[in-house]
N, C-alpha and C positions, 0 to 999 in steps of 0.2 A: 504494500500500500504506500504511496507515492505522498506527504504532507505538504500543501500547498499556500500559499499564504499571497499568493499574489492578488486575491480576489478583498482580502482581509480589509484592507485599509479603504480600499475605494469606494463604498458604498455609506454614504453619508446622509441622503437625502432625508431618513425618520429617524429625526432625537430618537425614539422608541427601540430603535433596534442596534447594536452595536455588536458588529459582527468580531466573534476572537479567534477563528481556526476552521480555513478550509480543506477538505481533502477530498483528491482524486481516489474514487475506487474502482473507475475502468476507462480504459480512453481504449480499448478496444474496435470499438464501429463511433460509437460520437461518447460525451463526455459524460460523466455521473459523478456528480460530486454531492458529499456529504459536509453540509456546515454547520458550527455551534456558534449561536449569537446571543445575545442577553436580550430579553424583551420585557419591554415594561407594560403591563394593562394598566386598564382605565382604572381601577382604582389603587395604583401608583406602584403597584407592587410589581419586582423587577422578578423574572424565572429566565434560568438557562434552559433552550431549547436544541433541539438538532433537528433538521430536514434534509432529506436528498432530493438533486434535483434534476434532472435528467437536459444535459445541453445539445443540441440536435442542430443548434442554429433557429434561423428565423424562417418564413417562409411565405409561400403567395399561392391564391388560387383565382380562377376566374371562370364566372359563369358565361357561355357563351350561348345566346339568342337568338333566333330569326323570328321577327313580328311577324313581318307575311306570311311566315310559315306554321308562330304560332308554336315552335320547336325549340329545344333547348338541346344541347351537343353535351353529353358526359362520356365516361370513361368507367371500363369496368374492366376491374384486375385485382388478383390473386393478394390479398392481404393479410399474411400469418398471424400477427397479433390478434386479428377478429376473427380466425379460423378456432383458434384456440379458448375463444371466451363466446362460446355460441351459436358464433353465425355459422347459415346451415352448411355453407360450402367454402367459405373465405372468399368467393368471388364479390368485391366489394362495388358497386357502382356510386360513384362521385363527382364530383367539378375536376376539370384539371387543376395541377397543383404540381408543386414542387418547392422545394429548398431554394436557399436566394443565393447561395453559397459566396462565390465574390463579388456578383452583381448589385444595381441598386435593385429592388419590388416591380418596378416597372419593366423592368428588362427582363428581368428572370423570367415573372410570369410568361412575356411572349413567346419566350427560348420554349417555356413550357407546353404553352399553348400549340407553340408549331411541332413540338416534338412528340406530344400523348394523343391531339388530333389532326395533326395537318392544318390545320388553320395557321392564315399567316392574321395576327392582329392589327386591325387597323387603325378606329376611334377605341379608346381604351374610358371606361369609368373609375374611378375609384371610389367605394362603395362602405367600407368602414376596414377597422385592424379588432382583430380580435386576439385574445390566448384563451384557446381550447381544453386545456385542462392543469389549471392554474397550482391547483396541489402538489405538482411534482414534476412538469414540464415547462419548461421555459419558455419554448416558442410561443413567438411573435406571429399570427398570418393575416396577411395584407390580403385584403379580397376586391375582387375587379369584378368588372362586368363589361362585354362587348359585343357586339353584334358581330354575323358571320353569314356570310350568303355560302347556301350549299352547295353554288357550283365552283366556287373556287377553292371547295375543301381539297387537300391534298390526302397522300396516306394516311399520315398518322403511325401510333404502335408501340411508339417509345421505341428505343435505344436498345437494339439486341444485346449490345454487348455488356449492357448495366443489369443484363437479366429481366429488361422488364418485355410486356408481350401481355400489351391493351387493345383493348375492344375498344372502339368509339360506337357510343348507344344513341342514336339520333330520336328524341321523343317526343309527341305530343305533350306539351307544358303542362297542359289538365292531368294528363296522365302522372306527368313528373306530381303532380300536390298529393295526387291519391294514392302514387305510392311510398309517399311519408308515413301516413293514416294505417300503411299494409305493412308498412315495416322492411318494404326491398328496397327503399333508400332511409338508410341510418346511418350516415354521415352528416355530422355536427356540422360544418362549412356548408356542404349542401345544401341541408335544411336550410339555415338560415340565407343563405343567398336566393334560392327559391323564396321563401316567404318576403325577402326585402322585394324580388322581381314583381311578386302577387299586390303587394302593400305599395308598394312606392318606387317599384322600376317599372320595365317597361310593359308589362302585362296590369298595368293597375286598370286599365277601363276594359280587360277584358272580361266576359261574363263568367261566372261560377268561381 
């Protein structure tokens, strides 16, 4: 186990927490680290804590639309962590997405876009940043939204050589809400990219 302290000193923003010792306990595929901080609650009383936190980097996804057609473009591939906790086959269907790795969110996402569906991005939105699961993971994901005419889509599939080997699912948008309600899309980003498209992007005066 590797004792790390370069994270120690830097984090000042809440008088309330006052970090004393970080440590690396896998830098194997991305980073996990274990920290002890002092924290004070609201009625002033100070407890040492520890939390891991699991570092992956940041990341981006983007829904992509066609009003005329009333269709929204996802991605479905093979996802272990939800193979293992449930889901019926681990074939996960989603927004594209990816890691921002040394890119800015804007850029990434397009690299993404054109590489899970062929799509080359044109008018890009930026739609909100959420973190998906704030107890233990760190990431940051930027979510977009952009229009897509389906006859300039290209391949798509992802990157053979990264192991990946996606479907692009081309769907009726109606369809895409009611299969939230069925449960063949349970993806967190998803969902809410859908429901912001229903609520206040670009399907808000469509019917149902």
């Amino acid at each position: 186990m590797t004792s790390s302290t370069s994270l120690t000193r830097t984090l000042a923003r809440n008088p309330r927490v006052r970090i004393t010792d970080v440590e690396v306990l896998s830098s194997a595929w991305y980073v996990l680290r274990r920290t002890t901080f002092d924290y004070q609650h609201r009625d002033g009383r100070w407890t040492t804590e520890q939390r891991e936190t699991y570092d992956r980097g940041n990341g981006a996804t983007v829904l992509l639309y066609d009003v005329a057609g009333a269709t929204v473009l996802l991605t479905r591939q093979f996802r272990y962590p939800v193979y293992v906790n449930d889901h019926p086959d681990g074939m996960f269907l989603e927004a594209a997405a990816g890691l921002l790795d040394a890119d800015d969110a804007e850029t990434a996402i397009r690299r993404e876009a054109q590489e899970e569906t062929g799509v080359r991005i044109g008018e890009l939105e930026h739609v909100f940043d959420v973190y998906t699961s704030p107890g233990s993971v760190t990431e940051r994901l930027h979510c977009y939204a952009a229009p897509y005419d389906p006859a300039d889509r290209g391949e798509g599939g992802g990157i053979a050589e990264e192991g990946e080997d996606i479907e692009v699912v081309e769907l009726p948008f109606t369809d895409a809400k009611k299969m939230i309600e069925t449960g063949e899309i349970a993806d967190a980003k998803t969902i809410m990219m859908l429901q912001w498209a229903a609520l206040r992007g670009p399907f808000r005066d469509a019917p149902g």
